[in-house]
Backbone as CSV, one residue per row, in Angstrom:
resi,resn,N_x,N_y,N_z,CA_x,CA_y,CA_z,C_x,C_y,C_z
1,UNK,31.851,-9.599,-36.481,30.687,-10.197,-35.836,30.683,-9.852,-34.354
2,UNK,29.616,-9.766,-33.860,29.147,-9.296,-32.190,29.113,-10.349,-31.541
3,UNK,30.396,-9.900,-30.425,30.734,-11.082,-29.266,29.565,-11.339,-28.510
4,UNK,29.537,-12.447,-28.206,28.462,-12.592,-27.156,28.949,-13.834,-26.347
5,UNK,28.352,-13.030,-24.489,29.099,-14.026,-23.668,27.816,-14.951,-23.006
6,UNK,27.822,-15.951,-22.147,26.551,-16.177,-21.577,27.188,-16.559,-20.169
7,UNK,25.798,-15.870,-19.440,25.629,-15.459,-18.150,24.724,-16.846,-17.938
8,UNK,24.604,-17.487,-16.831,23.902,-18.516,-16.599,23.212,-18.996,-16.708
9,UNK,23.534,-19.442,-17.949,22.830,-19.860,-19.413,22.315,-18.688,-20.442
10,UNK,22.278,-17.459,-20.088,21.520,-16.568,-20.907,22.971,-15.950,-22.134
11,UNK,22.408,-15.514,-23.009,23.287,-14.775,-24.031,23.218,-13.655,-23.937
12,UNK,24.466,-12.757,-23.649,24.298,-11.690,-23.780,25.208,-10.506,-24.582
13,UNK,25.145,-10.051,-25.750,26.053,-9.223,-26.381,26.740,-8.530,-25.689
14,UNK,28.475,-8.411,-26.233,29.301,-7.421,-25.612,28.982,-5.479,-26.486
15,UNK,28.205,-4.654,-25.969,27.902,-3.840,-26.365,27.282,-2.649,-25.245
16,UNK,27.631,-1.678,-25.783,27.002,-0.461,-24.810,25.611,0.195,-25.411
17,UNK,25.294,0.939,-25.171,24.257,1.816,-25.054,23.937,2.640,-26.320
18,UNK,25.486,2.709,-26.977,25.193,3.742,-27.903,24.840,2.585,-29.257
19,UNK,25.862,2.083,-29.264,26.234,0.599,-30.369,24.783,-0.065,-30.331
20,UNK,24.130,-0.385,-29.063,22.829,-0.888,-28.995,21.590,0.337,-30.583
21,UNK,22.014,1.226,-29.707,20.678,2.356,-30.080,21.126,2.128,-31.788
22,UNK,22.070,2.141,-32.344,22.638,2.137,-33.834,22.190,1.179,-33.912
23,UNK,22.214,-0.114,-33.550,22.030,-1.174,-34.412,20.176,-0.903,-33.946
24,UNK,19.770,-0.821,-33.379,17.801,-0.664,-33.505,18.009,0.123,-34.508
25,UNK,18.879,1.282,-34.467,18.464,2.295,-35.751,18.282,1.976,-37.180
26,UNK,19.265,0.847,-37.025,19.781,0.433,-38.817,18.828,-0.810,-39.394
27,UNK,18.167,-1.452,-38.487,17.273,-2.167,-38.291,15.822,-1.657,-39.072
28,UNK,15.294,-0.617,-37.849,14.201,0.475,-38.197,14.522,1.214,-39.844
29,UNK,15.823,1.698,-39.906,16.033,1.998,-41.716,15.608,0.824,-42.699
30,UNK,16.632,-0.328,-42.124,16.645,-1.738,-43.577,15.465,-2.206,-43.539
31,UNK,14.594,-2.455,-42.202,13.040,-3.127,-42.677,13.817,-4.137,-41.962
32,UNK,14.817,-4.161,-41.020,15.292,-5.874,-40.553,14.646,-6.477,-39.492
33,UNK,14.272,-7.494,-39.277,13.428,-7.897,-37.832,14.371,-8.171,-37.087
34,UNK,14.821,-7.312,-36.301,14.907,-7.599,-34.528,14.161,-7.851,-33.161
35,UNK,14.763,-8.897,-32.495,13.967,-9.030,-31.445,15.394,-8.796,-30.533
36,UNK,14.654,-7.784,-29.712,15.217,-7.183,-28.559,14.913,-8.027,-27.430
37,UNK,16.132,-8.571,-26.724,15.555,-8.740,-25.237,16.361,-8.056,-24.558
38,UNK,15.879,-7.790,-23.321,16.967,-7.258,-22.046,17.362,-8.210,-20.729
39,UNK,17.973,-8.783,-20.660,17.590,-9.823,-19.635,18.871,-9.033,-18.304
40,UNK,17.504,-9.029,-17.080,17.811,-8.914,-15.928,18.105,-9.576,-15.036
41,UNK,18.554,-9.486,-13.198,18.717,-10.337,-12.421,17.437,-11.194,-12.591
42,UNK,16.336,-10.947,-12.455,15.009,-11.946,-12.853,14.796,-12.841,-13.967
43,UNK,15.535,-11.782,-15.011,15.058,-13.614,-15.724,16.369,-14.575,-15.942
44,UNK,17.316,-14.226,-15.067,18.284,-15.009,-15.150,17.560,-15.915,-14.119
45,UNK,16.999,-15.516,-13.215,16.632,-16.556,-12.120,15.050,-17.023,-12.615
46,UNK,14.282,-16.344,-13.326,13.441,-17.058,-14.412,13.780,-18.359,-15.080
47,UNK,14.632,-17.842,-15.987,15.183,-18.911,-17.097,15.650,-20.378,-16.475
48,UNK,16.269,-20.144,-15.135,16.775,-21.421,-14.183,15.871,-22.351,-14.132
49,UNK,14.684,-21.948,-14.280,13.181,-22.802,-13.479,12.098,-23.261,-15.276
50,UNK,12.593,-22.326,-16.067,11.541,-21.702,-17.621,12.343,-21.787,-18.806
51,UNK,12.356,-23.180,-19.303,13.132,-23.381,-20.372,12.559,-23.044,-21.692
52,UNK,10.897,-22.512,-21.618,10.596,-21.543,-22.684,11.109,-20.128,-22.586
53,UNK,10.901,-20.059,-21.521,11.416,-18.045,-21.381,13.123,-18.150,-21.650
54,UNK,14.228,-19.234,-21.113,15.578,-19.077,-21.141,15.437,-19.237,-23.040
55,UNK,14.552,-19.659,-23.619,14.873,-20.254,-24.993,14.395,-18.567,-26.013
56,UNK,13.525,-18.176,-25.339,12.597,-16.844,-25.900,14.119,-15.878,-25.700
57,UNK,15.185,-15.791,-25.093,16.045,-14.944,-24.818,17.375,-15.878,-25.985
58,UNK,17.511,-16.704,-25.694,18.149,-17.522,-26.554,17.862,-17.382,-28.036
59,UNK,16.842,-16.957,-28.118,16.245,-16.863,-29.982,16.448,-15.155,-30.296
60,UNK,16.419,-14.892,-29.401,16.495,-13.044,-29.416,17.642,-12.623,-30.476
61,UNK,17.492,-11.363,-31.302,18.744,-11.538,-32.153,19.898,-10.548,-31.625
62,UNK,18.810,-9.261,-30.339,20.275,-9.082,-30.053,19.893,-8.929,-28.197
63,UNK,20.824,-9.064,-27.279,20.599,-9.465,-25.868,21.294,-8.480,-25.069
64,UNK,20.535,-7.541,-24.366,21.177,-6.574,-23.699,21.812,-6.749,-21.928
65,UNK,22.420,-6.685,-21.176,22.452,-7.060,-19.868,21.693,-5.302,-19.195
66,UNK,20.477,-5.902,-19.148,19.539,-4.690,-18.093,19.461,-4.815,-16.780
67,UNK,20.735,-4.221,-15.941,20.694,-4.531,-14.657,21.972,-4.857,-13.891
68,UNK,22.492,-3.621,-13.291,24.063,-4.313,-13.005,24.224,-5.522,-12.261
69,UNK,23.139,-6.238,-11.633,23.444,-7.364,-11.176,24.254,-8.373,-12.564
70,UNK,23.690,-8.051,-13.312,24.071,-8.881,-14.554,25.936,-8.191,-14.559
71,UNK,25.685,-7.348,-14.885,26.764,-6.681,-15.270,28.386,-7.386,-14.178
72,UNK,27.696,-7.505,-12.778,28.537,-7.855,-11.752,28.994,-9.267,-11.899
73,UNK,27.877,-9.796,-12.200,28.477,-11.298,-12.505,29.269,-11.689,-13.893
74,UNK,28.728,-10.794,-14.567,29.727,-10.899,-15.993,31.521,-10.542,-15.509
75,UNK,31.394,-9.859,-14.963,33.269,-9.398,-14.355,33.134,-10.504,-13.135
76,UNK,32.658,-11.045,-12.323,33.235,-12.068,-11.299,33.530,-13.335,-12.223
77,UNK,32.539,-13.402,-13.246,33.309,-14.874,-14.138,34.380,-14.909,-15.379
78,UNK,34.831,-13.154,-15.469,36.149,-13.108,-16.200,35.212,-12.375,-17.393
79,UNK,34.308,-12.359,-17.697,34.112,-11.798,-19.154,33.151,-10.716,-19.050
80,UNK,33.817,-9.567,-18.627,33.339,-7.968,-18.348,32.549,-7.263,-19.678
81,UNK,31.076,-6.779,-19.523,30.399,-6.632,-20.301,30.828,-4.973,-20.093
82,UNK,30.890,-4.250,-21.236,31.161,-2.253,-21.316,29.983,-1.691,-20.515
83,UNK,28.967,-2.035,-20.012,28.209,-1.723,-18.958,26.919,-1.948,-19.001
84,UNK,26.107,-1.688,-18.168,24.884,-1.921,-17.894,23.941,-1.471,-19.403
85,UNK,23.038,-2.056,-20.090,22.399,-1.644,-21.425,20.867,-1.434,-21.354
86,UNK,20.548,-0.641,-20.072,18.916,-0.901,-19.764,18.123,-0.714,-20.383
87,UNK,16.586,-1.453,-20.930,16.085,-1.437,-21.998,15.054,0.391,-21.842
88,UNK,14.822,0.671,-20.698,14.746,1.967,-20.544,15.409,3.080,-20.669
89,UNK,17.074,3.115,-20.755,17.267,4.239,-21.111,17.844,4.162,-22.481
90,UNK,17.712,2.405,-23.153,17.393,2.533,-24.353,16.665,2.904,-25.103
91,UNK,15.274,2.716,-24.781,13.994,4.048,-24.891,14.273,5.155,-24.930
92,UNK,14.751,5.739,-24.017,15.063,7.010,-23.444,16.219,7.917,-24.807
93,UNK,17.008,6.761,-24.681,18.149,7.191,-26.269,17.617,7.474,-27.368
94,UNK,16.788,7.228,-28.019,16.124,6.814,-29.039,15.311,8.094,-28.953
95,UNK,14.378,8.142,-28.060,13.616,8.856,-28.319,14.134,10.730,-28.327
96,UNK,15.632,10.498,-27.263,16.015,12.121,-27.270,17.026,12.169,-28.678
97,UNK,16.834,10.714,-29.825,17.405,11.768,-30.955,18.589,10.785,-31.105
98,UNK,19.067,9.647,-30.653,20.023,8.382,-31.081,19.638,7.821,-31.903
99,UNK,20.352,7.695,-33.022,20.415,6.883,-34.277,19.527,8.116,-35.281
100,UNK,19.346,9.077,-34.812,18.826,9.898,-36.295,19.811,10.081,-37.235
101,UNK,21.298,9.724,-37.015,22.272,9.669,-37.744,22.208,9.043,-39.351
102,UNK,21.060,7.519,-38.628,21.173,6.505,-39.042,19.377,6.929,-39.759
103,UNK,19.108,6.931,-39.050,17.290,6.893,-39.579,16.866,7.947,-40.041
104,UNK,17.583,9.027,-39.807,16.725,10.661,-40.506,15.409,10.872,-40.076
105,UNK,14.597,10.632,-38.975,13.343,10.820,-39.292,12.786,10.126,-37.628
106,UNK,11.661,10.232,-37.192,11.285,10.378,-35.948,10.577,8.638,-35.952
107,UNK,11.246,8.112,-34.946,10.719,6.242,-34.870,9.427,6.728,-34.679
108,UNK,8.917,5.415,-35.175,7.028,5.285,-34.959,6.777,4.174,-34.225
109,UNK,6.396,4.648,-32.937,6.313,3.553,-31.899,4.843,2.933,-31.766
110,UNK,4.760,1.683,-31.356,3.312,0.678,-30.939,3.621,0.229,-29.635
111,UNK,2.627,0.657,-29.085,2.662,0.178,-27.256,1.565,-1.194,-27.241
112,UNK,1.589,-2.182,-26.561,0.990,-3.276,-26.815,1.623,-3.457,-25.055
113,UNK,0.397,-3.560,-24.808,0.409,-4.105,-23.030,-0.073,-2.935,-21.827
114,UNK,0.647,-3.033,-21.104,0.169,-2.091,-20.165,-0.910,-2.034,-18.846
115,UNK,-1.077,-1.584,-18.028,-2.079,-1.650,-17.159,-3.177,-0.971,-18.171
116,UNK,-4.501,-1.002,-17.413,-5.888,-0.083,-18.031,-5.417,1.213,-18.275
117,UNK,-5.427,1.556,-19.619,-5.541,3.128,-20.044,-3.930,3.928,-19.997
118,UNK,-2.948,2.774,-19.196,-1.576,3.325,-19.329,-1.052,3.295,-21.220
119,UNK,-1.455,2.602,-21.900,-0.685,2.670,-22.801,-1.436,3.921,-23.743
120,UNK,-2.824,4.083,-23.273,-3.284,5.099,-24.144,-2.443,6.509,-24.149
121,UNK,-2.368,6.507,-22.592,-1.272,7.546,-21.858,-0.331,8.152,-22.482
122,UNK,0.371,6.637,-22.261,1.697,7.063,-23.034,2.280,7.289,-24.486
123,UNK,1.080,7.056,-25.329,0.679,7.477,-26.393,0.353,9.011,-26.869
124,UNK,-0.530,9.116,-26.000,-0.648,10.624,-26.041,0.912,11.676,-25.814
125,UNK,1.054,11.152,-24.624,2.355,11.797,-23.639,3.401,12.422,-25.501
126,UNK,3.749,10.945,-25.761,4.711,10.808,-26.695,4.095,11.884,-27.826
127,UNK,2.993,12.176,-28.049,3.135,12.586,-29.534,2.851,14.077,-28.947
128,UNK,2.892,14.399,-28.116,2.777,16.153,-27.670,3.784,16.039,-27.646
129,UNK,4.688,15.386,-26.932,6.325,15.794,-27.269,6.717,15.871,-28.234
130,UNK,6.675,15.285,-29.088,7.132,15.326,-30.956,6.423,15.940,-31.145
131,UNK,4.789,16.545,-31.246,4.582,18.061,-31.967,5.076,19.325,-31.565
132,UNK,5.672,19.080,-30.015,6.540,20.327,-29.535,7.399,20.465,-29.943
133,UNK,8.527,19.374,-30.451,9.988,19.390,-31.103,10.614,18.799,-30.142
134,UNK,10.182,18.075,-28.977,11.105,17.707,-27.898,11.691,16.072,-27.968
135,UNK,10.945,15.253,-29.161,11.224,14.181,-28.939,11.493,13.644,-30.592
136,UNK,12.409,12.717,-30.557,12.110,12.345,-31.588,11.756,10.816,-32.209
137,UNK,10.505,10.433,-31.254,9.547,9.679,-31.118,8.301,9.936,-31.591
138,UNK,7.255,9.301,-32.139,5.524,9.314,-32.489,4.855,8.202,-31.863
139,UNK,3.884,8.093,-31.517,3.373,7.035,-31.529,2.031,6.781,-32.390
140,UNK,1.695,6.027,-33.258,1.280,5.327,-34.164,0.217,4.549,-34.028
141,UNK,-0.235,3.999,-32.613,-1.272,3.176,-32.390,-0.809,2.542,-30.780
142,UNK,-1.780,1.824,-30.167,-1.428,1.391,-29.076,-2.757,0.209,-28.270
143,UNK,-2.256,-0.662,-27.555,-3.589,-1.678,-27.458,-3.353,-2.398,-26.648
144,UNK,-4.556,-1.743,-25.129,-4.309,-3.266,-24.444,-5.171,-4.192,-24.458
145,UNK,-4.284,-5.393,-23.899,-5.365,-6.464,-24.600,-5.993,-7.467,-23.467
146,UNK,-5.537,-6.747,-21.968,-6.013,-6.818,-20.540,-5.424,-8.405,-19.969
147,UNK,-5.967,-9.191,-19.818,-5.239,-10.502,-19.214,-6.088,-11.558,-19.360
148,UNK,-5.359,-12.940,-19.417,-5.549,-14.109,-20.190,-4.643,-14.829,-20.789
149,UNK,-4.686,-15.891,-21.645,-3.702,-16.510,-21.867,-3.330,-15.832,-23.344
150,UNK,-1.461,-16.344,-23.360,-1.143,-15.365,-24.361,-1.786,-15.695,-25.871
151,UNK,-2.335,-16.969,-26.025,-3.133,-17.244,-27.638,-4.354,-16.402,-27.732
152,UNK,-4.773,-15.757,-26.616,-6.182,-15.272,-26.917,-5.635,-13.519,-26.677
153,UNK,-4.242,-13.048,-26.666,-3.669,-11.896,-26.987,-3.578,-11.535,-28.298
154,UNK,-3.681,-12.696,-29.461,-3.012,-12.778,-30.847,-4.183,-12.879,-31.907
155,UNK,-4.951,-12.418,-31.643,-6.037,-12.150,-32.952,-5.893,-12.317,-34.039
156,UNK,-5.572,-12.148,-35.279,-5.742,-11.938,-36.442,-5.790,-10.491,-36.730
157,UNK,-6.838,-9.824,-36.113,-7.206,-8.283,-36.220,-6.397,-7.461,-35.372
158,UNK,-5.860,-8.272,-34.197,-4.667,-7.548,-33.527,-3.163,-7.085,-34.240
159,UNK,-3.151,-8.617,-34.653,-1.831,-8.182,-35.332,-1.769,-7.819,-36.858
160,UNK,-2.733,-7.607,-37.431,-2.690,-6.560,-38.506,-3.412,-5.136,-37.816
161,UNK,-4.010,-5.313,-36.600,-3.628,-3.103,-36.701,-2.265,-3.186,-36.461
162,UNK,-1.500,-4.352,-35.567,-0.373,-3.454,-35.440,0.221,-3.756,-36.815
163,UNK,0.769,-4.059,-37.800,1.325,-3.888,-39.130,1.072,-3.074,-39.655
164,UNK,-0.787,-2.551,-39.626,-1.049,-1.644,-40.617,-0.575,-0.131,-40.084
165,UNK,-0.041,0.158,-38.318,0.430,1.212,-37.941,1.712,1.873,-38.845
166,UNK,2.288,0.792,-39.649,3.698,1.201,-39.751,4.795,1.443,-39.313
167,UNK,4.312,1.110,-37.565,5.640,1.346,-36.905,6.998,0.779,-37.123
168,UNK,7.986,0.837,-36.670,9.319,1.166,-36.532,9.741,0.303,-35.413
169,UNK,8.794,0.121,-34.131,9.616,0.146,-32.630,8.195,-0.564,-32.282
170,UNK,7.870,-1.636,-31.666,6.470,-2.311,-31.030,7.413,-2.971,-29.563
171,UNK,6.639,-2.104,-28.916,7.240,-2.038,-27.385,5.879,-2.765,-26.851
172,UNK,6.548,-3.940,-26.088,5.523,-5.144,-25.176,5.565,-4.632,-24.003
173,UNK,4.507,-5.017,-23.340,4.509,-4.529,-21.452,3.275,-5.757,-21.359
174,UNK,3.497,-6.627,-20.868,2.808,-8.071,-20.322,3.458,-8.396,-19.243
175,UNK,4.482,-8.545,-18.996,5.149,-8.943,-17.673,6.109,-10.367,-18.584
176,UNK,7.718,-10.172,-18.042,8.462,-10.534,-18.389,8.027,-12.212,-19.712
177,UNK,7.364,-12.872,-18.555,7.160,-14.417,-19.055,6.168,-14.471,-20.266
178,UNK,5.327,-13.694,-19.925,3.872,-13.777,-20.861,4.648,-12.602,-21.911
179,UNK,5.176,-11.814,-21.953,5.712,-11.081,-23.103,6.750,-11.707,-24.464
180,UNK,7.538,-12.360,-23.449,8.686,-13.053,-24.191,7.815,-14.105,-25.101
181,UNK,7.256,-14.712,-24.405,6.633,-15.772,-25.107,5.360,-15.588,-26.188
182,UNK,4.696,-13.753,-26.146,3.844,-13.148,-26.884,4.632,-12.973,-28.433
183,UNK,6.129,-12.527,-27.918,6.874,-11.892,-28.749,7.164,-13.399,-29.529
184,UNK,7.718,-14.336,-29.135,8.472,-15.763,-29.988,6.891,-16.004,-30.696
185,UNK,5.969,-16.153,-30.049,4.749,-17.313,-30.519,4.636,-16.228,-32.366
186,UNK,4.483,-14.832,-31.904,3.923,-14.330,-33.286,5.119,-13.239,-33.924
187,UNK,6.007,-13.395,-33.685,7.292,-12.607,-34.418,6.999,-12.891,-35.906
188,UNK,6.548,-14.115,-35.986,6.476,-14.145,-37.775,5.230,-13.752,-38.482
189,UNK,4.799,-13.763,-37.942,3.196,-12.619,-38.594,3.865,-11.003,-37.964
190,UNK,4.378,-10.649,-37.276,4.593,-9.018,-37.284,5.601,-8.050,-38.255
191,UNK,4.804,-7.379,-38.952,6.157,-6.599,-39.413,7.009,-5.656,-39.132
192,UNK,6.884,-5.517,-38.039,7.163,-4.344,-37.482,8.680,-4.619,-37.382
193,UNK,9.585,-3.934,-37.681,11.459,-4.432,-37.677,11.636,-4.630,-36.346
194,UNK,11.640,-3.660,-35.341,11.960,-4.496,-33.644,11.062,-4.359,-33.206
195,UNK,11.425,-5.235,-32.305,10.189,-5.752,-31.281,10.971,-6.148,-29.953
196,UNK,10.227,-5.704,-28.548,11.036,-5.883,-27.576,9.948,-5.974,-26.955
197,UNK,10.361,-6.764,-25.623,9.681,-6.407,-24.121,10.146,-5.514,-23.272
198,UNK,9.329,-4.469,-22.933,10.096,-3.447,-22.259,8.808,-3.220,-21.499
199,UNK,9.032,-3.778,-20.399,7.486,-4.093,-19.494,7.461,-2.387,-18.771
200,UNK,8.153,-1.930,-18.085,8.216,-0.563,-17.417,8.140,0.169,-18.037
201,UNK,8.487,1.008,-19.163,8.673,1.588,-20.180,7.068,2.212,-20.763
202,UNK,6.017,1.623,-20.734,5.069,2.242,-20.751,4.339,3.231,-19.692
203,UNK,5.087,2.442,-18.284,4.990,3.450,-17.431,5.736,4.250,-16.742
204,UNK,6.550,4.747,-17.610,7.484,5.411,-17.234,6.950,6.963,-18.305
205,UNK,6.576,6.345,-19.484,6.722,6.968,-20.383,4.683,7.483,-20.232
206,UNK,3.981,7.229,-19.467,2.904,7.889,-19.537,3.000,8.628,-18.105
207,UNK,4.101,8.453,-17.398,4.539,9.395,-16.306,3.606,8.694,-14.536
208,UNK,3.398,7.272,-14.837,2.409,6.644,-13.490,3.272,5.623,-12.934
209,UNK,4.630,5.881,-13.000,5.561,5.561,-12.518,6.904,6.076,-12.566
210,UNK,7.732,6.966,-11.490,8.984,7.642,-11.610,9.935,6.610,-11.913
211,UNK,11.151,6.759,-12.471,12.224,6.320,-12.684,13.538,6.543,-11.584
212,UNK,13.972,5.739,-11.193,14.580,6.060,-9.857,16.302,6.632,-10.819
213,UNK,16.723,7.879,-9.990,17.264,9.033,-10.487,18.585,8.080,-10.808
214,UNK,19.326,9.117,-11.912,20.695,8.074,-12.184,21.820,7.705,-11.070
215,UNK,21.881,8.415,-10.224,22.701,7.573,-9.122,22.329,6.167,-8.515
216,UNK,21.334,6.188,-8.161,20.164,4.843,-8.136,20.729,3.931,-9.313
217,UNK,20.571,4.395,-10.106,20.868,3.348,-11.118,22.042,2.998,-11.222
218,UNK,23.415,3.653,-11.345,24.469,3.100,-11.570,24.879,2.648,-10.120
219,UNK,24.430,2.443,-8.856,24.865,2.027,-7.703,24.036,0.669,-7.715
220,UNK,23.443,0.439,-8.964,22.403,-0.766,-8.628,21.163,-1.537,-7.391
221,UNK,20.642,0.461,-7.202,19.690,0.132,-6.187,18.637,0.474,-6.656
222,UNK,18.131,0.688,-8.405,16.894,0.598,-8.863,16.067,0.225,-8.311
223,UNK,16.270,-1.259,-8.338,15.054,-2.249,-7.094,14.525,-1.559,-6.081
224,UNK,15.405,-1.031,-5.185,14.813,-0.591,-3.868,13.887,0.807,-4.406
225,UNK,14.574,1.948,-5.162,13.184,2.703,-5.914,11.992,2.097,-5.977
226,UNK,12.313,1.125,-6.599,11.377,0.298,-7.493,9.908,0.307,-6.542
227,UNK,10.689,-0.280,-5.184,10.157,-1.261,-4.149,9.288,0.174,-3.561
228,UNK,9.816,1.818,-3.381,9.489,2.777,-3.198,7.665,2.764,-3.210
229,UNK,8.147,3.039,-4.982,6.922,2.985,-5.567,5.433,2.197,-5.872
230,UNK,6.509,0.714,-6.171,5.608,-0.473,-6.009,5.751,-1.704,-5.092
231,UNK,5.355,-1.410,-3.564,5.479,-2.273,-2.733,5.414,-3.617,-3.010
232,UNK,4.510,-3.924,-3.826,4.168,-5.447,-4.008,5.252,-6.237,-5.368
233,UNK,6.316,-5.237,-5.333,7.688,-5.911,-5.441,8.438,-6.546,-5.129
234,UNK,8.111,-6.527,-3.614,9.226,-6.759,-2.609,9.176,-8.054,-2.425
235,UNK,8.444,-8.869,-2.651,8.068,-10.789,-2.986,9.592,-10.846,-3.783
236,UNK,9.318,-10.276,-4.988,10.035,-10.462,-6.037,11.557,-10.318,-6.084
237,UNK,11.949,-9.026,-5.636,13.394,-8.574,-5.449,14.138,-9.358,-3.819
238,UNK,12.902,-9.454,-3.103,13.765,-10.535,-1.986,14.329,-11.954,-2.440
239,UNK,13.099,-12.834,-3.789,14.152,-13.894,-4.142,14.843,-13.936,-4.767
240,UNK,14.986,-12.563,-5.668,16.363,-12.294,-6.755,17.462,-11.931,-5.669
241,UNK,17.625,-11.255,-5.212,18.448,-10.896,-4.492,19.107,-12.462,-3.231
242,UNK,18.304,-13.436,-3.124,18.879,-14.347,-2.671,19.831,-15.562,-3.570
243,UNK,18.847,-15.483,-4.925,19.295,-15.923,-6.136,20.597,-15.618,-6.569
244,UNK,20.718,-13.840,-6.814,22.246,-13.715,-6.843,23.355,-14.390,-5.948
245,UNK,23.149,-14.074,-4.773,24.390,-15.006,-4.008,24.185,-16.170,-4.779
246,UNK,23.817,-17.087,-5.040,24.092,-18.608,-5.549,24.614,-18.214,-7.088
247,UNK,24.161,-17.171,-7.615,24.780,-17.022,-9.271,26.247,-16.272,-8.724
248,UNK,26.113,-15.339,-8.143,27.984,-15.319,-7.445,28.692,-16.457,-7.379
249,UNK,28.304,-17.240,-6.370,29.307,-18.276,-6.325,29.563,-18.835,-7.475
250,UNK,28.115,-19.301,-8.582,28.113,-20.049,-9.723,29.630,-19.202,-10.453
251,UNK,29.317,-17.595,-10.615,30.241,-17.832,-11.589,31.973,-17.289,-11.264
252,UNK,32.078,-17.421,-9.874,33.612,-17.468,-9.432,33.997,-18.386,-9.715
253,UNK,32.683,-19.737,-9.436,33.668,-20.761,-9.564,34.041,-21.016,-11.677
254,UNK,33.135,-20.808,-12.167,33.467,-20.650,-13.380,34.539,-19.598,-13.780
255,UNK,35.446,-18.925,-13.216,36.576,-17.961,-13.405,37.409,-18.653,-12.958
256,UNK,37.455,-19.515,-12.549,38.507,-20.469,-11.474,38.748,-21.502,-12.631
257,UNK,38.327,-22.169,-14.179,38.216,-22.671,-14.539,39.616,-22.744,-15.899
């Protein structure tokens, strides 16, 4: 059985990158429903304040740490996670050809969210790559459903196109709170085997947002990329980043225990 430790208050599996991509794979083969979360420095400092969103990560069946802030506090409170599991270059795995071991055959992805016309994007993007031979990703259908509250996201007719796509992989982009809680409210009407929030990931993947290069990433200065690209970040990553110091201390003193 898969260890799992929790980070301040959140659950998070002891697992890497590759072990992640296998178990979506075996999932996508059996027909099994997974719900993917990734939980970052944000929704750890989310969840503090959002005892639906800490509970939407809590119900998740498997919990990735996306974000070495996570990763840092997992080793200051004694229980060292094998590394950072970002739900993007879990994308990224998948699609260059992880778990075909397991699946034989090219995932069929559903984009659901997005800014205007990004998810059409990245729809397109994806399936010129798989008719070139470069990916071994499709995409299957895709739908945004623009903004409002999340009951008037959930149609009836929404969530049977997405069933009747057949996909494999139904990738959310709503923004952390309104996703998680898109994903818990109707997980049981979807058939789709996983299901995740992977809010960036549509724009990464229709190319209207760069990915800050892998040194960036393993030095854990994504954010500041981030902040590069999308100024009106910087609200956001200034109170995570104050947040961490208080989850530091939180969990030294929990190693002290």
């Amino acid at each position: 059985m898969m260890q799992r430790i929790t980070i301040a208050g959140l659950p998070f599996d002891v697992i890497d990158t590759a072990g992640a991509a296998e178990r979506l794979a075996r999932a996508m083969r059996d027909g099994q429903r997974l719900f993917l979360s990734t939980p970052n420095l944000n929704f750890l400092v989310t969840a503090q304040r959002d005892a639906a969103f800490r509970q939407s990560v809590v119900e998740s069946d498997l919990s990735v740490a996306d974000g070495m802030p996570v990763v840092w506090l997992a080793r200051l409170q004694g229980t060292p996670l094998p590394e950072r599991v970002a739900g993007s270059t879990l994308f990224d795995q998948l699609r260059a050809g992880a778990g075909q071991a397991v699946l034989g055959r090219a995932i069929r992805v559903y984009f659901f969210g997005g800014p205007p016309g990004v998810a059409q994007q990245a729809c397109e993007r994806l399936n010129a790559e798989h008719a070139a031979g470069r990916g071994q990703m499709r995409c299957v259908g895709w739908h945004t459903p623009g903004f409002g509250p999340v009951e008037q996201m959930a149609a009836p007719e929404v969530i049977a196109a997405i069933n009747a796509s057949g996909a494999d992989f139904l990738v959310v982009a709503l923004g952390a709170q309104k996703g998680q809680a898109w994903i818990l409210q109707n997980r049981a009407r979807l058939q789709v085997p996983v299901v995740s929030h992977l809010g960036a990931v549509v724009n990464f993947v229709a190319g209207t947002v760069q990915r800050a290069p892998p040194a960036w990433q393993r030095w854990g200065l994504e954010w500041l990329w981030r902040i590069r690209q999308e100024p009106q970040l910087f609200k956001r990553y200034w109170g995570d980043g104050w947040a961490l110091l208080r989850l530091a201390v939180r969990a030294l003193g929990q190693r002290g225990r």
